[in-house]
VOGU-3710 file (C-alpha; in Angstrom, 3 decimals, decimal comma):
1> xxxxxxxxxx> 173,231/101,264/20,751  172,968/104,196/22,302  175,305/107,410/21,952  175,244/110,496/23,844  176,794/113,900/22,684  177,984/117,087/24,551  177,350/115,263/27,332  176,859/117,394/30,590  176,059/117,026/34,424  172,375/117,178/33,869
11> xxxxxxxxxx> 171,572/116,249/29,905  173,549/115,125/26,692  172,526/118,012/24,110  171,503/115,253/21,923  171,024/111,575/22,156  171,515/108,678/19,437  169,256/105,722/19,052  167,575/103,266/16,833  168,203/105,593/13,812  167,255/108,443/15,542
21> xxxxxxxxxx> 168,411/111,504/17,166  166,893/113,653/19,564  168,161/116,981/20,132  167,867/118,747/23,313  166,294/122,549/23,800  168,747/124,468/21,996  168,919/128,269/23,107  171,444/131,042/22,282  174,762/131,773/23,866  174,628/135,575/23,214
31> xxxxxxxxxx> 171,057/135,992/25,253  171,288/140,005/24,801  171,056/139,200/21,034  167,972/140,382/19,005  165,076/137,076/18,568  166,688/136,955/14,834  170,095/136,392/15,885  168,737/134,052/18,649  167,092/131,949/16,281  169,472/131,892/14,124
41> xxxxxxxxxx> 172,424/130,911/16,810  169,926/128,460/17,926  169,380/126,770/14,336  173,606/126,689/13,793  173,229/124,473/16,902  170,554/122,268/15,652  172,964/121,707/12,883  175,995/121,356/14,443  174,563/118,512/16,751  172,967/117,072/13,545
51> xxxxxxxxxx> 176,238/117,152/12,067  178,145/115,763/15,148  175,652/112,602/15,055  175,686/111,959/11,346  173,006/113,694/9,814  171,850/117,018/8,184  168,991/119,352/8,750  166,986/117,332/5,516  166,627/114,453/8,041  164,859/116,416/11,093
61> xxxxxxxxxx> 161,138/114,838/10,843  159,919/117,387/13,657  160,717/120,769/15,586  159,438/122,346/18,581  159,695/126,001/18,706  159,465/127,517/22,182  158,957/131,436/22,272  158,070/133,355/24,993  155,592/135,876/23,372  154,000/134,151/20,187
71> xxxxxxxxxx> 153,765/138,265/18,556  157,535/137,110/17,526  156,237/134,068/15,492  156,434/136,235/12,099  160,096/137,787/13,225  161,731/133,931/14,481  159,728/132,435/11,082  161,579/134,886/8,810  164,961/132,832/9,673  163,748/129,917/10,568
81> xxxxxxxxxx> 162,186/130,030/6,713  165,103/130,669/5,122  167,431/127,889/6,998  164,685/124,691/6,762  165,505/122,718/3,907  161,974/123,294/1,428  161,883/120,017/-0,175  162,186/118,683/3,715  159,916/120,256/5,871  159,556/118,666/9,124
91> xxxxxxxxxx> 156,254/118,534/11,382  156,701/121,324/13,802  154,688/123,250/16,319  155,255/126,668/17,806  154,021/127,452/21,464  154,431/130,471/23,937  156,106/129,555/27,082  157,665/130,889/29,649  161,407/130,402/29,617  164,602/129,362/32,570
101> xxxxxxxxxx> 165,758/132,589/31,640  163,492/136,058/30,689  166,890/137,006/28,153  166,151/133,960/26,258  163,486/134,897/23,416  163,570/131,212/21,695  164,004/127,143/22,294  164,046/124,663/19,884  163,959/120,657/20,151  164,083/118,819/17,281
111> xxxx> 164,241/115,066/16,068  165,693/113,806/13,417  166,675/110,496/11,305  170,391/109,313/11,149
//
């Protein structure tokens, strides 16, 4: 069965199925924010859609990490470090992209088991 949560006009922010759930790009609400508080803000959502469809951050098997100038990769890893469960790391891969918005300085997807 499939479930859908936070579902809006154009996307659910995460989606339910076969033991699996697949978590939209998450960015932060405060986009004026530093890329530390972004991350973090971003990572509370991760876990609060986790949460919402039965699971915890030790379940997420992979991560995307969007940023839109890879110099930040040390800055967004220093939280991103100290939230990740360490006896759970997921597969994850960082790119630079361009993102919707130039305020935005970080996107994450993620997947995880239920």
């Amino acid at each position: 069965m499939i479930k859908r949560f936070q579902v809006g006009s154009r996307m659910s922010q995460a989606v339910s199925y076969n033991g699996f759930v697949y978590i939209a790009g998450q960015v932060a609400e405060d986009r004026s924010a530093d890329l530390e508080t972004q991350t973090r803000s971003v990572l509370q959502k991760i876990e609060d859609l986790l949460a919402e469809a039965g699971t915890d951050k030790s379940k997420i098997l992979a991560i995307d990490v969007f940023l839109p100038a890879i110099v930040d990769f040390d800055k967004m890893n220093s939280v991103y470090d100290a939230w990740i469960d360490p006896k759970n790391p997921p597969a994850r891969a960082c790119v630079e992209a361009r993102l919707a918005d130039p305020m935005i300085l970080v996107e994450m997807t993620a997947v995880a088991a239920v």
